[in-house]
DRENKE-240250 format. One record per residue (C-alpha): z, x, y; residue in three letters. Coordinates in pm, whole numbers, padded with zeros to 5 digits, always signed. Layout:
BEGIN
ZXYala...
//
This chain:
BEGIN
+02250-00455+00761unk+02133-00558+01093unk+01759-00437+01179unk+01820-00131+01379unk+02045-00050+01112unk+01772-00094+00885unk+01534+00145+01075unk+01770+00439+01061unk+01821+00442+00758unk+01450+00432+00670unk+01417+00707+00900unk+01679+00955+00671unk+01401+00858+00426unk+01136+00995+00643unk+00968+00661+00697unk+00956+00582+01093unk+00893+00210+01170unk+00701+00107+01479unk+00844-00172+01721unk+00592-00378+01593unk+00700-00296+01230unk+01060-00384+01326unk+00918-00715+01510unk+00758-00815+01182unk+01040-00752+00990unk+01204-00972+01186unk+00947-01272+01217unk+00908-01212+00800unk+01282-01286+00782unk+01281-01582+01009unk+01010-01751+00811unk+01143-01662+00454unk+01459-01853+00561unk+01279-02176+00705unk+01009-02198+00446unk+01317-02142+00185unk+01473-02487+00287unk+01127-02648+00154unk+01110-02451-00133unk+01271-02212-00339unk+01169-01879-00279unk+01465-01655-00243unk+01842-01693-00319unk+01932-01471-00079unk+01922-01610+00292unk+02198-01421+00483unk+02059-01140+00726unk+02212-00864+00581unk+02128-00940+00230unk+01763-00999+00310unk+01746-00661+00488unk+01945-00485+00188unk+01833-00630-00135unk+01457-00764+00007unk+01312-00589+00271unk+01489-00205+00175unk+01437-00217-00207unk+01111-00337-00145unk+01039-00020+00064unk+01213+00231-00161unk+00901+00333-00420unk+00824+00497-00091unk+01131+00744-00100unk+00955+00917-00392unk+00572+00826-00397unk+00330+00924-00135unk+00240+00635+00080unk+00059+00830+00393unk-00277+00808+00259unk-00436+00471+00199unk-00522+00347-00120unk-00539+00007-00281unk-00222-00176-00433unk-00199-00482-00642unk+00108-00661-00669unk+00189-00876-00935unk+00444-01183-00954unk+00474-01087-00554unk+00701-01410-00525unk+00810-01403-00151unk+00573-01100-00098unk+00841-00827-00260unk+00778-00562-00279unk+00402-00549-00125unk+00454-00710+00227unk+00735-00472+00348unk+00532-00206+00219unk+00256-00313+00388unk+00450-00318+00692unk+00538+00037+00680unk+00236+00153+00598unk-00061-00037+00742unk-00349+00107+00600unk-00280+00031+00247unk-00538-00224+00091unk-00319-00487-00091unk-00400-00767-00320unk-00134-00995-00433unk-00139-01179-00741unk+00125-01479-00790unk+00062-01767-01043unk+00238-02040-00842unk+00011-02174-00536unk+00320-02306-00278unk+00378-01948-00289unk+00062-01826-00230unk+00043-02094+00073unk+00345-01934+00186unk+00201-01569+00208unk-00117-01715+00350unk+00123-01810+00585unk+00340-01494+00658unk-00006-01260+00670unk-00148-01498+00961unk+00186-01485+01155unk+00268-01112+01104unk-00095-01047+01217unk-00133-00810+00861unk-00516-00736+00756unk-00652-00607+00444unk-00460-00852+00250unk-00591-01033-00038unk-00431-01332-00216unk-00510-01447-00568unk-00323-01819-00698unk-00397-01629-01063unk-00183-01525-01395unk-00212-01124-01386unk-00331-01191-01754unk-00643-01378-01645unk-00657-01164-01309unk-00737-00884-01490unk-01037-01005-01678unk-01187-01098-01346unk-01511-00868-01286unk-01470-00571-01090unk-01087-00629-01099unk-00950-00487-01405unk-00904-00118-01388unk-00949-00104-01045unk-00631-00043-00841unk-00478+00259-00749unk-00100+00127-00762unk+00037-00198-00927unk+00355-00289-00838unk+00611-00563-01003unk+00978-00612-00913unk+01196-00847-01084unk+00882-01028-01284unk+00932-00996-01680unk+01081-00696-01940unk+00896-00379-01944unk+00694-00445-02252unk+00570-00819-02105unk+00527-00590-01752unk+00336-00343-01919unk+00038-00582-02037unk+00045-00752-01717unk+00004-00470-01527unk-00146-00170-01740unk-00487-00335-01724unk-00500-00346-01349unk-00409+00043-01283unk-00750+00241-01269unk-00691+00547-01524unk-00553+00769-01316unk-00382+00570-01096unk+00012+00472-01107unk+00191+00177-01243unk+00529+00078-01056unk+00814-00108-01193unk+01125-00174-01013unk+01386-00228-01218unk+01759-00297-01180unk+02058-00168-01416unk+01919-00254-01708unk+01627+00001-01646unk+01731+00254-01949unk+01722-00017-02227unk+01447-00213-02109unk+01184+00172-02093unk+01351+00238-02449unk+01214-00127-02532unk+00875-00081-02364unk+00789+00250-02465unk+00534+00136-02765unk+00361-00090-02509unk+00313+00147-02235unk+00179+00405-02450unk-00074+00118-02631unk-00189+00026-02296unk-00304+00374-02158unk+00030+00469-01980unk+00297+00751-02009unk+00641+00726-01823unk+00608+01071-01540unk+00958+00974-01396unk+01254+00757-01351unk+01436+00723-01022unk+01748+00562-00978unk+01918+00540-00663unk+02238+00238-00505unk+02108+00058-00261unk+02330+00067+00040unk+02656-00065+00058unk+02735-00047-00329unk+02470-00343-00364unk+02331-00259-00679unk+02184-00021-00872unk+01754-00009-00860unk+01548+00215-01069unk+01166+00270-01034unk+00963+00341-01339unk+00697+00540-01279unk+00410+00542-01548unk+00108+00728-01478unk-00242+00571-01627unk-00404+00835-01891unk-00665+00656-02077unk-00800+00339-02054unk-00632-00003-02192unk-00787-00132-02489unk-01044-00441-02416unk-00800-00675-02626unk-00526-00620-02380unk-00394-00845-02176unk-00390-01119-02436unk-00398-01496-02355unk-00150-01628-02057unk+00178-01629-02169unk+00109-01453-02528unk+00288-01099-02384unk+00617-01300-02319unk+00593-01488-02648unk+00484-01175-02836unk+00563-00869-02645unk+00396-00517-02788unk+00681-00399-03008unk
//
């Protein structure tokens, strides 16, 4: 998948990118590649793969959530900036914060934002379970997002706390989507959530199958939750 490639088939989705969205996309690719060969933020580093598996998986909660208005999204365990930075791209007004426990990759989204002229970014070197017990963070974000960060129970505590009641919780899963909501389902509903839908869709060109779980904040997360950083992997909600 080559770029203009890329923007039709965005556009079957109803999502129209701007030449400067497709000269970001670009740029975003360029550096992801040379910051890669200093450290190791992506195993994929053809063109094709980056536009398939990165940039249009990132972009595809989008095919079935409502991204026209603007509204504030947290990201957690962004890594390379998936999938919050190609969102962003698309859709300019949204008010992101990105949350990523490892600071050589905050340095290089602090990085990519500059060069890709994006505002309304925020960047936080945190552990989403200490994030969220920062004042006026926890409960506060419309949408949390997480792609390819821990198992849905771990996910759940990590990102449950962050999603204001009433706002949406994210997860982008691949295959193994069925099991792992089976597995999480005690944790999501301890946490203040409820699973609204499940989409699953092949990316193009038979590379994979994604799923997005969608899970819909009803009540608030008890005060003990999250627990202590790295407690929810150790001792997931079961």
């Amino acid at each position: 998948m080559e770029a203009t490639q890329f923007q039709a088939m965005l556009e079957e989705r109803g999502i129209s990118l701007s030449s400067q969205a497709l000269a970001q996309f670009e740029r975003y690719y360029e550096l992801l590649v040379e910051w890669n060969e200093k450290m190791n933020l992506t195993a994929i580093t053809d063109k094709p793969g980056v536009y398939v598996k990165h940039f249009f998986d990132s972009v595809s909660p989008a095919f079935y959530y409502d991204f026209s208005e603007p509204f504030s999204l947290c990201d957690v365990g962004a890594g390379a900036g998936f999938p919050s930075i190609p969102l962003k791209i698309c859709f300019p007004h949204l008010r992101v914060s990105i949350v990523d426990s490892l600071q050589k990759r905050i340095r290089f989204l602090q990085h990519l934002v500059e060069e890709l002229g994006l505002k309304d970014i925020a960047l936080y070197h945190d552990r989403a379970e200490t994030f969220a017990r920062q004042k006026g963070m926890r409960e506060s974000f419309d949408v949390v997002t997480a792609r390819a960060v821990a198992r849905m129970p771990v996910l759940a505590e990590l990102c449950l706390p962050l999603t204001k009641v009433g706002g949406t919780f994210l997860a982008m899963k691949a295959a193994s989507a069925p099991e792992e909501l089976k597995e999480g389902e005690k944790a999501i509903a301890v946490l203040g959530g409820e699973v609204t839908a499940t989409e699953t869709f092949m990316l193009p060109f038979e590379e994979g199958e994604r799923t997005i779980i969608f899970v819909q904040k009803t009540k608030k997360t008890p005060a003990r939750y999250p627990r202590k950083p790295g407690t929810p992997n150790k001792q997931p909600i079961q």
